[in-house]
N, C-alpha and C positions, 0 to 999 in steps of 0.2 A: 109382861109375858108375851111372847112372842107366838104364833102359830103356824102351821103347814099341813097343808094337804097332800098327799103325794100318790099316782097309781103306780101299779103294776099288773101283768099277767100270770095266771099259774096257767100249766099246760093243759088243754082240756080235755086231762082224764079221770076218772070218778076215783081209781084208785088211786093217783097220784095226791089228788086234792084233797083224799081222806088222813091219806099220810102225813099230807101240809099240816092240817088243822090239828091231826093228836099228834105234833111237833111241839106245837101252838101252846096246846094244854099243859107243856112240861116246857118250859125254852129253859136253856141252862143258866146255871145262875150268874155264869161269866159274861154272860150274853146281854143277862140286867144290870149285872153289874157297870159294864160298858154303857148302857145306855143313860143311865142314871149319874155317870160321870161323865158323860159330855154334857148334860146340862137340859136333859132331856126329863121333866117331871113329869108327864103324862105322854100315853101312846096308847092308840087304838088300830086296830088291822077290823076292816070289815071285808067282807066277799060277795056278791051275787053273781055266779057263774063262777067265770076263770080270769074272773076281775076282781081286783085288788084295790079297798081305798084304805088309806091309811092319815090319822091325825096324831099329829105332835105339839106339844105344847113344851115349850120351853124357855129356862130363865133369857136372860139379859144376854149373858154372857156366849149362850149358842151358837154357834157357826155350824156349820155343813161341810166346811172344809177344815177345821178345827178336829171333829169328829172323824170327815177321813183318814185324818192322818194317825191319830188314835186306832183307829181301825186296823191300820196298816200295820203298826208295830205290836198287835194282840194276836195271835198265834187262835185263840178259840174263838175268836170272831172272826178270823181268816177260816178256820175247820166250819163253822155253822153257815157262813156264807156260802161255801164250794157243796155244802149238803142242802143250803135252801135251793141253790141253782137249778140242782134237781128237778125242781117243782114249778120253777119259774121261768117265763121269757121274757124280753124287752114287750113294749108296746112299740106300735107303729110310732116313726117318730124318734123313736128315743136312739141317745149317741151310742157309738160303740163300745161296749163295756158298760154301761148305764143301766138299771134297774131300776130301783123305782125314780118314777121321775115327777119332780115339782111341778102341782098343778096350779095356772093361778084362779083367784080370785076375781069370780066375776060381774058379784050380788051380797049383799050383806042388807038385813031389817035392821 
């Protein structure tokens, strides 16, 4: 099993962030669906602030570019992406068009 850390930013406004989260509570089911078909068994999003961590665990078979590309040809992953934007900006750092972006590792017990 493979793993990833990954941040991001949401914009820092109290009601935008509230909107993120009751998004969160309901994601659509095309949205799981996709995830769970690229190879993605586990996923978590935490916040503190207008900060984004997020952990993925996934098979073998996982790629990040495998995934985008899936991504690119689903139409409600394109729609939920253009409606999470909303809520989100790049972090300092990150390429253009980049959202969340891989963080590495740099401590393990």
């Amino acid at each position: 099993m493979k793993k990833y850390c990954l941040t991001l930013d949401l914009k820092d406004n109290e009601e935008l962030i509230a909107e993120y989260e009751e998004h969160h509570k309901a994601v659509w089911p095309e949205i799981l669906n996709s995830i769970t078909a690229s190879g993605i068994t586990n996923m978590e999003i935490y916040r503190q602030g207008a900060r984004l961590f997020m952990i993925i665990e996934a098979d073998a078979d996982f790629s990040f570019s495998k995934k985008a590309a899936m991504d690119a040809g689903n139409t409600k992953v394109q729609e939920w992406e253009d409606l999470m934007w909303k809520y989100q900006q790049p972090i300092k750092g990150a390429l253009a068009g980049e959202k969340w972006v891989l963080m590495d590792k740099i401590f393990q017990l």
